[in-house]
N, C-alpha and C positions, 0 to 999 in steps of 0.2 A: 791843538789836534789837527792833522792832516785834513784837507776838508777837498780833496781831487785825488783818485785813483792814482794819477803818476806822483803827488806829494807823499801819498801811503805809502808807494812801494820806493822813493827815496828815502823816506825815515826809515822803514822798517833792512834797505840795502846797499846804504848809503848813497849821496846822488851822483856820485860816479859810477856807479854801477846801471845806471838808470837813461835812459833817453825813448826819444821818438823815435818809432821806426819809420825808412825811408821803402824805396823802391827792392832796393837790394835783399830786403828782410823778407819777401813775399814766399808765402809757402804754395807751391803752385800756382802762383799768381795772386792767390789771395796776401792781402797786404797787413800785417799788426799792426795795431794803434804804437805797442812800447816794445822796447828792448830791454831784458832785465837779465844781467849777468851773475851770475852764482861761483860760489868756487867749491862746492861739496854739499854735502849730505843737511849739512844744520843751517845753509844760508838757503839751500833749496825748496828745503820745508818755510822757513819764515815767508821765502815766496810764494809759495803755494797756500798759506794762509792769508795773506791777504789775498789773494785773486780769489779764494775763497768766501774772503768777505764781503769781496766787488762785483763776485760773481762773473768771474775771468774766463775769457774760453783761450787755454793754453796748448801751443805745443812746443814739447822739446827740442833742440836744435845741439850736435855737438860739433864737428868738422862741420858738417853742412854735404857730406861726401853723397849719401843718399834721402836731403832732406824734399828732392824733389820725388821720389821712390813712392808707390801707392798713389792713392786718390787726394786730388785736393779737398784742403778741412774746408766744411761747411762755412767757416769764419774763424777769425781768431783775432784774441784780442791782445795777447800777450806771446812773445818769442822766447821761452826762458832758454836762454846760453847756456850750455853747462860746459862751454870748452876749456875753459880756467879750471877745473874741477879735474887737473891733474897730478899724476905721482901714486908709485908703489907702496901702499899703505901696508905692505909684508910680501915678502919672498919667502915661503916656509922650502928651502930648496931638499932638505932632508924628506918633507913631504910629497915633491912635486904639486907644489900648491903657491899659487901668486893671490893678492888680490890686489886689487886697483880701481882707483877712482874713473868713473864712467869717461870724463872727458880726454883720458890719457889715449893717445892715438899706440895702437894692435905692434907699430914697430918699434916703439918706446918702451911697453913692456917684455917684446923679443930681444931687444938689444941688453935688457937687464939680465935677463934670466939666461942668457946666453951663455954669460960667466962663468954658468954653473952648468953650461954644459945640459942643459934645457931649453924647451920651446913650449911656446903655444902653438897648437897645432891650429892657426886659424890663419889659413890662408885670404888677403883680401888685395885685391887689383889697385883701388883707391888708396895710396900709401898715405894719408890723414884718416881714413877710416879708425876711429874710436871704438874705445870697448862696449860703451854705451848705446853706440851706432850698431855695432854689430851685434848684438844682443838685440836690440830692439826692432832690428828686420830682420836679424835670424839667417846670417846669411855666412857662409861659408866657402872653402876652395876646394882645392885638389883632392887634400891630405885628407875630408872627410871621409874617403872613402875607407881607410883602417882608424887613423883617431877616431870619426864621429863627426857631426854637425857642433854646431854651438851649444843645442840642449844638451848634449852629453857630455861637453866641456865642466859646461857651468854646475858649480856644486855650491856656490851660495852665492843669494844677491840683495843688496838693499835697496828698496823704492820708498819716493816719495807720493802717497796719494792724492788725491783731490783734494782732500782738507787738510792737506801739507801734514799728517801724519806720517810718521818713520816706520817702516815695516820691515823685518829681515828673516830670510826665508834661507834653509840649509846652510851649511855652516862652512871651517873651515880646513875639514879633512874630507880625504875623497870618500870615505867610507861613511862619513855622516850624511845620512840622508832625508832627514827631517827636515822636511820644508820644500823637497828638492822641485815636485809635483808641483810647486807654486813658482817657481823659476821658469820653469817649462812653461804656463802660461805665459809668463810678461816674456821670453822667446819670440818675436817675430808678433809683435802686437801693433806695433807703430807707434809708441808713445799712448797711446786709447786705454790705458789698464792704469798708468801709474810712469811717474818719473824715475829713470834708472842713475842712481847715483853712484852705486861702487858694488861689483862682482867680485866674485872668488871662481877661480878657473884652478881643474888640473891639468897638470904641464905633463911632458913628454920627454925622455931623450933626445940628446942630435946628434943622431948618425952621423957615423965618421965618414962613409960615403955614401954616394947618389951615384945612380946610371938611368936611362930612360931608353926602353926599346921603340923605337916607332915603325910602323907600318900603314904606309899608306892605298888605299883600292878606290877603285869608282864605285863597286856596288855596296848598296846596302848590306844585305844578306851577309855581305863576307866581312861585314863591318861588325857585325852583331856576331857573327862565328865566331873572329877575333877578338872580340872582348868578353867573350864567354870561354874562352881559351884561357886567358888570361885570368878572370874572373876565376878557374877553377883550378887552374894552375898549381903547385908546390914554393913556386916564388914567394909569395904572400905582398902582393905589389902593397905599395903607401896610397897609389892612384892610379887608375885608369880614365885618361880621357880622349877626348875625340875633338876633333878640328872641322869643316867645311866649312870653305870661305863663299862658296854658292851654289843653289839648288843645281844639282845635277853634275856638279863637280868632283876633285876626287876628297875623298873621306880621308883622312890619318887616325889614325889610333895610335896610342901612347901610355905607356905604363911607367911608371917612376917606381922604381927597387930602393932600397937602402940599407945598409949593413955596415958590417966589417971592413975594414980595407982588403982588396983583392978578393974577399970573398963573394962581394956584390956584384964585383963584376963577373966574378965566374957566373953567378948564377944568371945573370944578365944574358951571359953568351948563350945560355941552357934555353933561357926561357925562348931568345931571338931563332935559335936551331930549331924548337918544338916549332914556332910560327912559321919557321920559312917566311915564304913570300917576302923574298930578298928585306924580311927585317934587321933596323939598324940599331948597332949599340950606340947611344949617343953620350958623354959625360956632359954636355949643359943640358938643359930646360929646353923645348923649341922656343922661337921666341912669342909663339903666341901662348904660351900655356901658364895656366889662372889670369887668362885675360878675360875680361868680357868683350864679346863681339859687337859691342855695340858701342861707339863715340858719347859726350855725354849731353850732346844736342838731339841725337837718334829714339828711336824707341826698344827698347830692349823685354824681352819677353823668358819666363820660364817653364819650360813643360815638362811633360814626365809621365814616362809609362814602366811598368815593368823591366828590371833590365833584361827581360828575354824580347819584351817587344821592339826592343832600340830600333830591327829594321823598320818594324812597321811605322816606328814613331819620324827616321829619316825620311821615308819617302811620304807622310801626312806633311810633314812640313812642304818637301820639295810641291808636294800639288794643290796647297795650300796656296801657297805663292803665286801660282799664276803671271809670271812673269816678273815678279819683285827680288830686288837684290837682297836676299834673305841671306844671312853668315848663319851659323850653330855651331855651336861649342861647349864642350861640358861634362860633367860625369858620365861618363860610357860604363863603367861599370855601375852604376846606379839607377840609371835610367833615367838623371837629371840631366836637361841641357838649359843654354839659355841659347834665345835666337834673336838675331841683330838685324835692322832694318837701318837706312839713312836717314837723317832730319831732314832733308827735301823729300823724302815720300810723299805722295800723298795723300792727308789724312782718309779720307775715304778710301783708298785702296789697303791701307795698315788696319782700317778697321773691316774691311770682308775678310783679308788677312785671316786675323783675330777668331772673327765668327768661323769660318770657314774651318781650321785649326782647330776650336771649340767643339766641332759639330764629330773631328778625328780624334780626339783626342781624352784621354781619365782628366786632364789637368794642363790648364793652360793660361798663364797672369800675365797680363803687363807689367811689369817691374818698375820702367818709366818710361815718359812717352812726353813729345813737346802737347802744350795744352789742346793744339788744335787735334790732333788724337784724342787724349782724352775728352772734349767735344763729343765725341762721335761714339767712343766705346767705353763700356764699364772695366774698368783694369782688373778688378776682380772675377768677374763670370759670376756664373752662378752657382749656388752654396743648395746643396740639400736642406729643405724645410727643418729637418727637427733637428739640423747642424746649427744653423741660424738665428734658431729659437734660444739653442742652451749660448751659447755667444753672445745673443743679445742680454738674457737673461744673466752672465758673466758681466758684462758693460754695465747695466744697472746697479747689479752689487759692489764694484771697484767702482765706480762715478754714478752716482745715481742723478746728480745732474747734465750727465753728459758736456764736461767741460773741459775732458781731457783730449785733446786731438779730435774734434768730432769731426766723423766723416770720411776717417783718411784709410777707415780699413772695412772689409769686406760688407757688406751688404748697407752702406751709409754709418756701421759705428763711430 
């Protein structure tokens, strides 16, 4: 019999699969005792059963793209990999339906389904970003603005629990929606709910062409005009988004069309004629767009207000900042941006930053930040009391020991 925690989980994983973690393994600095690699759904459970038995404090890890993302865990004692945990477990292409193992990275399952003249409509900057990854921060591009975010993507997913039970929730038609409500939770949870092993996504067309109008101003007001133009427009844009690379600088707005050949671009010219303001038809991407503004040494933030508030929401940033080289960028027709700061900031000035922004703002997160920021500020803000309460009271019923990621999501879960 196993008679040491790493002997368990090399019987039970083989001892290749198994080691010490080093420096490099540190989840926001916090360091694991092991490293324990999985390749799927039935090896991921076996691990979660013993760390169950050892009483493990686990977090997930897939690329590693946004493993510094949220608050550092409370502790941890196990790293479970699940990046080996790849490959298209079905293409239903007649459906517009993939699903795939969590550790498969987002451009692995587009370059599949492309064949067939399909996409996933999930835009992500970090080209190792995983499905798993992306699912489990909930984090999305351009295209959400007509496809949707990730919860609206995903139409089935399978997790592994705390007590390395299998669970699978909605299925694998887009019209099956049983279970779907339970996807939607583990959505932007941070690994704190349950281990994500393999989703089911529905797919999308791929437009024969793309065009992108851009226009760019210094003011706010005519920034929000413009993307409320657009927003209400007959185009039926794929995205609208917006650029400043610093407070007080000039704004661009940007819409991405797609259609038919030549019919795209007519409508392109139609929509560029309605905007004036010497708008341009472009055939690429700018090259900042579905980027995040922020390096991955920097600290990067997301906020969001109404898309009728966008100006009010540009100029709380610009006087937010108080003299910091703030970027934004982001959903202009949603009223989602994210805002970019330097890693030589200094922490105490990205943290009045923060508050200051908090004090303007519905909605406003760190995303990630080098440790010496979060030192100083809660990445999360603050949660409404009986928001918090039902959250917490969700974290007890999926981990009643709090062993899954503790700590790394909103109010210390």
């Amino acid at each position: 019999m196993p008679t040491t925690t790493e002997e368990a989980l090399a019987a039970a994983l083989g001892a290749e699969n198994v080691r010490e973690a080093d420096e490099s393994d540190a989840v926001g600095g916090v360091r694991p005792q092991w490293v324990a690699r999985v390749d799927g759904t039935e090896s991921a459970a076996t691990a979660m059963k013993v760390a169950a038995e050892h009483g493990l404090r686990v977090v997930p890890k897939g690329s590693g793209s946004k493993l510094d993302w949220g608050a550092a865990p409370t502790a941890v004692d196990l790293l479970l990999d699940v990046s080996a945990a790849t490959g298209i477990v079905e293409h239903a292409a007649g459906d517009l339906v993939v699903h795939a193992l969590a550790g498969t990275p987002i451009t692995e399952v587009n370059d599949t389904v492309r064949a067939a003249g399909q996409q996933l409509a999930i835009d992500q900057p970090p080209p190792t970003a995983t499905v798993g990854g992306v699912v489990a921060t909930g984090t999305s591009g351009p295209c959400r603005h007509l496809f949707g975010g990730v919860r609206d993507l995903l139409i089935g997913i399978t997790v592994v629990r705390a007590d390395g039970t299998v669970t699978t929730a909605g299925g694998k038609v887009v019209k099956n929606v049983a279970g779907y409500d339970l996807g939607k939770l583990y959505t932007g949870s941070f690994g704190t709910l349950g281990v994500i092993t393999e989703a089911v996504f529905r797919l999308h067309p791929v437009a024969a062409e793309h065009r992108w109008i851009a226009v760019t101003t210094t003011d706010p007001s005519t920034a929000g005009d413009l993307a409320d133009a657009i927003r209400h427009s007959q185009a039926v844009p794929t995205a609208i988004e917006l650029d400043r690379a610093e407070p007080g600088g000039p704004i661009t707005v940007c819409a991405q069309l797609e259609g038919r050949p030549a019919a795209t671009h007519d409508r392109a010219s139609e929509l560029a004629a309605t905007l004036g303001r010497e708008a341009e038809v472009l055939e690429q991407a700018p090259a900042w767009w579905g980027r995040y503004p922020f390096e991955p040494a920097g600290t990067g933030l997301r906020v969001a207000a109404e898309p009728a508030k966008l100006p009010y929401l540009l100029t709380a940033v610009r006087e937010a900042a108080d003299g910091l080289a703030v970027s934004i960028r982001g959903a202009a027709g949603l009223g989602v941006l994210h805002a970019g700061l330097p890693g030589d900031s200094a922490p105490g000035a990205v943290a009045e930053f923060v508050t200051a922004l908090r004090a303007r703002c519905e909605y406003a997160v760190v995303e990630r930040a080098p440790r010496a920021v979060l030192a100083e500020i809660d990445p999360w803000g603050p949660v409404a009391p009986g928001l918090l309460t039902l959250m917490r009271r969700t974290k007890d019923q999926f981990d009643p020991d709090h062993r899954l990621a503790p700590g790394r999501f909103v109010g210390g879960i």
